[in-house]
Every structure is written in C-alpha cells, then in structure tokens.
N, C-alpha and C positions, 0 to 999 in steps of 0.2 A: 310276405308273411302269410303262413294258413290260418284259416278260420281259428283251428284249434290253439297256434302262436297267441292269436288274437285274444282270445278270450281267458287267455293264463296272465296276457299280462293288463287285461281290465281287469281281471280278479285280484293280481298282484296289485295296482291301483286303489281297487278299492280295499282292501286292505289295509294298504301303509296307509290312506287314509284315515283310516276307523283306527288305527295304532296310534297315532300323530293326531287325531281326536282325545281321546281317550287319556292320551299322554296331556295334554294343556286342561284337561278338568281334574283329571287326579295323578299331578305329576309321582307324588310319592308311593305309588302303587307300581312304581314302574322302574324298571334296571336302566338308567340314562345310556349304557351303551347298546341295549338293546333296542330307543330308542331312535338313539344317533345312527344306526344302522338302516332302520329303517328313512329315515330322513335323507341317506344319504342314497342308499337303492343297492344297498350291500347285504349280502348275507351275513348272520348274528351267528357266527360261527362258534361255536360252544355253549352257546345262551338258548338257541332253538333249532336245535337239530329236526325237529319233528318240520320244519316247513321248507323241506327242500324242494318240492313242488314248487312253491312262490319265489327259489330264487333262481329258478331259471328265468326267471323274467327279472332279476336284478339290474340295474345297467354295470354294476360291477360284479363279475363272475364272482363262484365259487375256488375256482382256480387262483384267481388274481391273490383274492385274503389268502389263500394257504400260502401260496407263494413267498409271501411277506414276511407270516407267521414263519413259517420255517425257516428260513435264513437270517432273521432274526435272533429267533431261540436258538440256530447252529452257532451264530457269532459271541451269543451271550455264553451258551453252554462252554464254548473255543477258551472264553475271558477275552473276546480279538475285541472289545467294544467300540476301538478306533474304527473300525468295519462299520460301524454303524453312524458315524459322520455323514450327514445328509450328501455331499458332495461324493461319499463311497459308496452309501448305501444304492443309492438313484442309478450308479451304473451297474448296479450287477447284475447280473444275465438275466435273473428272472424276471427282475424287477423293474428293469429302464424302460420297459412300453408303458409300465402304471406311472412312473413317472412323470411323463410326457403328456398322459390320458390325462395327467393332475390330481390320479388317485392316491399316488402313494402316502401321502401326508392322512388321506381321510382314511387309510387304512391303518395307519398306524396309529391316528387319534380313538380310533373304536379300540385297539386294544391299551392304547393308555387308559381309557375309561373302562374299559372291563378288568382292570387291577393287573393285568398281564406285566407291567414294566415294572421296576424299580424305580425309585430316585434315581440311581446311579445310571440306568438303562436311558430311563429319560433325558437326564442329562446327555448321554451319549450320542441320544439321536437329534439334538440341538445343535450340536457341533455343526459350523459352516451353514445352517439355517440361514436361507435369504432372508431378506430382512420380509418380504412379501409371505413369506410360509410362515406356522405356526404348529407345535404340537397340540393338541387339545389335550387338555387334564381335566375341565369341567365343561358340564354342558346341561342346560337348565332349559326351562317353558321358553324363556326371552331367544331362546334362538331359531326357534319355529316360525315361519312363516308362511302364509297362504297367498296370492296358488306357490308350489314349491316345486 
C-alpha cells in the first residue's frame, strides 16, 4: 500500500470514528442508515455523495452497493420479486462474490434502513433466509461497539 493508500484510509478511520462517536452522544441528529454504513465500512450511497474520497477506503466497494441496488430495483421494477429469495438473489452474477465476502445481507440492510424496500420487498428478500442471516429493519446506539 502507498504512503498516500495509507493515509486515506487513516482518514477514512478517523472519520467513521468521529461518525460512530457522534452517533452514541446524539443518536437522533443522525439518519441510522447513514450510520450503519459507516459501522459497517460501506459507502452511504444516496445519503452522502459528497464523501467519495473516504470510500475508497471502504472495505466494501462503491461497486459492490450498486451492484445490489441495481438488480434489486431491476427485479422489483420486472414485479420478478421471487428473484429476490435469498437462495436466488446470492447467485446472481453480480452479486455471488458479496455473498460469499458475507456483504450481501449488510448491503441490503443499509437500504432496508434508508426506506429503499417495501414491506412486500422485504418480505421478498426473507424468503429462504438461513436461519444464521437477518434483514436489518432497525438499528439503534445498542449496536455499536468499540473497538469495531
């Protein structure tokens, strides 16, 4: 890694720290999925455009969330929502490396929590859920913890 790698993603560090700070003293001044993005090492993809600088140091790409976003919103726009059965969603082309990485779920809990899903959507992406995964719908102070 260069010097310069280096020091993008101490800055991206201290950051999501000072966010994830910030967030446990005055939870309600803050969008929980903009939070959970940060917590999680993901770009707030619609929430804060202005910091794509800091997520090149994400450990979950820019690429990976669109990824998700997009063939999601394609299956939903389709009405295919059987498509989005955890056991269908997880193979499909773009998406079966995040699956594997174990991001799929925390990408698709960021936009459950940024109001992106429906009931019905939700619902849809529970289907075939191991019993080990979860969608996230809430996410509050009590799920932060230090070091993270």
């Amino acid at each position: 890694m260069s010097t310069a790698d280096n020091l993008l993603v101490a800055s991206y560090e201290t950051m999501r720290a000072s966010v994830l700070t910030s967030y446990l003293q005055n939870p309600g001044h803050f969008n929980s999925a903009y939070v959970y993005a940060w917590l999680h090492r993901m770009p707030a993809i619609g929430l804060a455009d202005h910091e794509n600088v800091f997520w090149r140091a994400a450990r979950i790409d820019t690429a990976a969330v669109r990824y998700v976003k997009h063939d999601v919103d394609k299956f939903v726009a389709n009405r295919q929502l059987e498509r989005l059965a955890y056991d269908r969603l997880s193979t499909t082309r773009n998406i079966v490396n995040l699956q594997v990485q174990g991001w799929l779920m925390t990408i698709l809990g960021y936009f459950s929590l940024k109001g992106d899903y429906s009931l019905e959507v939700k619902q849809a992406l529970r289907v075939n859920l191991p019993p080990e995964k979860s969608l996230v719908t809430a996410f509050g102070p009590e799920m932060i913890t230090f070091p993270s």
